[in-house]
Structures are given as C-alpha cells and as structure tokens.
C-alpha positions as CSV (number, residue, x, y, z in Angstrom):
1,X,117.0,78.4,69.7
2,X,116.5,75.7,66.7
3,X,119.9,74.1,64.7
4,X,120.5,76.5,62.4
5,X,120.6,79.5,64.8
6,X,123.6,77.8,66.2
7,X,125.2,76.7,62.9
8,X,127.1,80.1,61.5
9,X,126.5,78.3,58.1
10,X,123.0,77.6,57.8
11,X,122.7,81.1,59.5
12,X,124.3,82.5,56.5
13,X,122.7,80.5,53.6
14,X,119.2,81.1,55.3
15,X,119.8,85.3,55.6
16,X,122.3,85.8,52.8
17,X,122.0,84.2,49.7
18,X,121.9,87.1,47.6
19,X,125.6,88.5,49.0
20,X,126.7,85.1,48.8
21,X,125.5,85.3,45.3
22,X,127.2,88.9,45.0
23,X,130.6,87.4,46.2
24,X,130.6,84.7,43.7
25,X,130.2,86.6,40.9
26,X,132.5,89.7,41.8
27,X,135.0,87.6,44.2
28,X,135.0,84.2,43.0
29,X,135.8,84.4,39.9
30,X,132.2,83.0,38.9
31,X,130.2,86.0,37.4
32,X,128.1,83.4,35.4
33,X,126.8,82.1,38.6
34,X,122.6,81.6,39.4
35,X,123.5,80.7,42.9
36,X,125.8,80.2,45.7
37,X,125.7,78.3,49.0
38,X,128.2,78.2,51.8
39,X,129.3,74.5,52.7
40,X,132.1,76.2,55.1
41,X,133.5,79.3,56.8
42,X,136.5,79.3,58.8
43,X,138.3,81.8,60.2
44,X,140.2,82.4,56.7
45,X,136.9,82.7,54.5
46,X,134.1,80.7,53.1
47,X,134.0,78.0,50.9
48,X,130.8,78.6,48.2
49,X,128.8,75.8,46.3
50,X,127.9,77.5,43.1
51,X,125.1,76.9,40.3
52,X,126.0,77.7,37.0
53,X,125.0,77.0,33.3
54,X,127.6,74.7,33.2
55,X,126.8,72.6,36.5
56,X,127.5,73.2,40.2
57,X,130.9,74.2,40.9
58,X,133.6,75.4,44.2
59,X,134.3,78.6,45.2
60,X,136.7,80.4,47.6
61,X,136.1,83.6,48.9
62,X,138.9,85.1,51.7
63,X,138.1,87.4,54.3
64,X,140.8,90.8,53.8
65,X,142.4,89.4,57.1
66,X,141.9,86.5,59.3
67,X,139.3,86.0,62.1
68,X,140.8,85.2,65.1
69,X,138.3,85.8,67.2
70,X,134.6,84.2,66.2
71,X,133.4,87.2,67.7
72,X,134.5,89.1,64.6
73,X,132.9,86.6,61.9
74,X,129.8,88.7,61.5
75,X,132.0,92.0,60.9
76,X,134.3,90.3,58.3
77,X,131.4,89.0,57.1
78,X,129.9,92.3,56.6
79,X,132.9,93.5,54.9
80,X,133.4,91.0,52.6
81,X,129.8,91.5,51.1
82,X,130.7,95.3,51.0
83,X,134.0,94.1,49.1
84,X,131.7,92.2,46.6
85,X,129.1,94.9,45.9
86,X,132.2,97.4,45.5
87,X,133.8,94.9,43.3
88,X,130.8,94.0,41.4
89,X,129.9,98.0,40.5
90,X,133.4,98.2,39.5
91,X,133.0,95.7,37.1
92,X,129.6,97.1,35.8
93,X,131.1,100.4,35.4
C-alpha cells in the first residue's frame, strides 16, 4: 500500500474532489467556490481549503453526528456528500 492509501485525507482529495467541491458550495457556505481540498477530518467533520475568485479561503463542514468509531468515517462520509447534493438541488430549485 503507498502513503496516501493509509492517510484518510489524501484518500479523500485523491477520489473526491468533486463532492468536496459539492459540500463547499451547498454546506459551507461557499457557493462561489472553484475548488475545495480537505486539510483535516476528525471524527466531528472536515476542515476544506477552498479556491475562490476572491483567494483561497476555510471551510467547515460537520458530519449530522459524530464518528466514534473510524470504522464509520466512510459511511458519514457518504452521507454528508448525499446531504450536499440534496442541499445543492434544493438550492437550484
């Protein structure tokens, strides 16, 4: 396994830029955003680097409950991008 397969992270910007992306716009309060990064995720939620017209800029996106168990990350994960998209057509609409 290389580095990044270990670090939950670089496993996350690497596979999922776009719903990081999607939960800046719809979750962060960021809808201008080109781009987001993680830099962290703890068992709370995940702290987003963000590129916008207006320079880089932080974003925090929670998780709808804590993560206790790292076991779970992936599953809140998958949640919160479904809260994003669900968010962000509710917005378009």
């Amino acid at each position: 396994m290389t580095h990044s397969e270990h670090d939950p992270v670089q496993r996350v910007n690497d596979s999922h830029g776009e719903a990081l992306l999607v939960m800046a716009r719809s979750l962060g309060g960021h809808p201008e955003a080109t781009s987001a990064r993680a830099e962290r995720i703890d068992r709370n939620g995940i702290d987003l680097v963000l590129a916008t017209p207006n320079g880089p800029v932080e974003a925090r996106v929670d998780f709808s409950e804590p993560v206790l168990d790292p076991r779970f990350m992936r599953t809140a994960f998958k949640d919160l991008a479904a809260r994003a998209e669900a968010a962000l057509a509710a917005d378009a609409a």
